[in-house]
N, C-alpha and C positions, 0 to 999 in steps of 0.2 A: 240221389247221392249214394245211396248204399251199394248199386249196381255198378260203380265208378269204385269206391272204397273195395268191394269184390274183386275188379278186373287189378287194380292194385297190389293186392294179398295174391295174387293170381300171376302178376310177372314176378312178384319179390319171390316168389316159390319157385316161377321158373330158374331165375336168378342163380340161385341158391342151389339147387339141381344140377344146373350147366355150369357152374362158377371152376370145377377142375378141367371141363374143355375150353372154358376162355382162356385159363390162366396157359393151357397146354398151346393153344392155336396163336395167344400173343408171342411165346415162345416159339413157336413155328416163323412168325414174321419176323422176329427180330433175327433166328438162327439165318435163315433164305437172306436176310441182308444182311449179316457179315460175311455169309457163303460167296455171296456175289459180289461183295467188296474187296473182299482175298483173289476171288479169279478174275477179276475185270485189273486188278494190281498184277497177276500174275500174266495173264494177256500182255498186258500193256509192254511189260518187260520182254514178254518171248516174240511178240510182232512187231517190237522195236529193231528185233536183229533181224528179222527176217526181211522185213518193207520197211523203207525210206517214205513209205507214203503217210503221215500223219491225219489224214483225213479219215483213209481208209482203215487205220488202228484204232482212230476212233470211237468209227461208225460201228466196228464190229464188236468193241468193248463196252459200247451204249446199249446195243440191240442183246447183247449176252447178261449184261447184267439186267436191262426190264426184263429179261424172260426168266430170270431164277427170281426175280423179286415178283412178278405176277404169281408161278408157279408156286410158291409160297405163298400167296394171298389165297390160291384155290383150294391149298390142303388145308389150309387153316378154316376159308370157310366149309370143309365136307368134315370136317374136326365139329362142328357148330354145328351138324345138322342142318345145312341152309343146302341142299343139294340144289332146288326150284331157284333158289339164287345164283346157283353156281351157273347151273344150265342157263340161264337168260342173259348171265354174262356173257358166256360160250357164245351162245346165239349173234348177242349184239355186236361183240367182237368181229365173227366172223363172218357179220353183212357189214360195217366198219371197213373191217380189211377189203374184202371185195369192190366196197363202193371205193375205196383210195387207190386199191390198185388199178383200176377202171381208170381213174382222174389223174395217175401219177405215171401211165402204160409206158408214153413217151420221153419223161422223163427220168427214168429207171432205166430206158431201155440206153440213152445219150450215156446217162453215169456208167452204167456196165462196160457200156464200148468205152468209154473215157480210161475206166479202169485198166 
């Protein structure tokens, strides 16, 4: 019990240590999505005028806003100290992406030409 009460006093300290990078890195997520909620609204408006294609102002308004709202999830965790976490994200992500773009070749390729 007492090596458990230990480990205890031992994250409450970590806690307590870290508690002006959490507060800073939850500020990081929330700043990265309003950032991305202003320009996926400001997108939206300017490839309105530009393309009559509503699919395709979509698509590039969805993939702009995940990517300021991921990029904000990674400053936040190197804000924490989690770099081992950051990296294995990176990692999985970027066998993810490869194994989808592998399974999705030909039909990427139909949508492009379509476009």
């Amino acid at each position: 019990m007492g090596k458990v009460i230990g480990k205890l006093i031992e994250w409450a300290d970590t806690l307590i240590y870290m508690l002006p990078n959490l507060v800073i890195a939850v500020f990081i997520i929330l700043a990265s999505y309003l950032i991305a909620r202003l320009v996926r609204k400001l997108l939206e408006r300017t490839l309105s005028k530009v393309s009559r294609n509503e699919s395709v102002t979509s698509l590039i308004t969805s993939l702009i806003f995940g990517a300021i709202n991921i990029a904000g999830l990674f400053i936040a965790l190197g804000i924490l100290n989690l770099n081992k976490t950051v990296m294995s994200l990176l990692a999985g992500v970027g066998i993810m992406v490869l194994a989808l773009g592998f399974a999705f070749k030909d039909i990427a390729s139909n949508f492009l030409s379509g476009i």
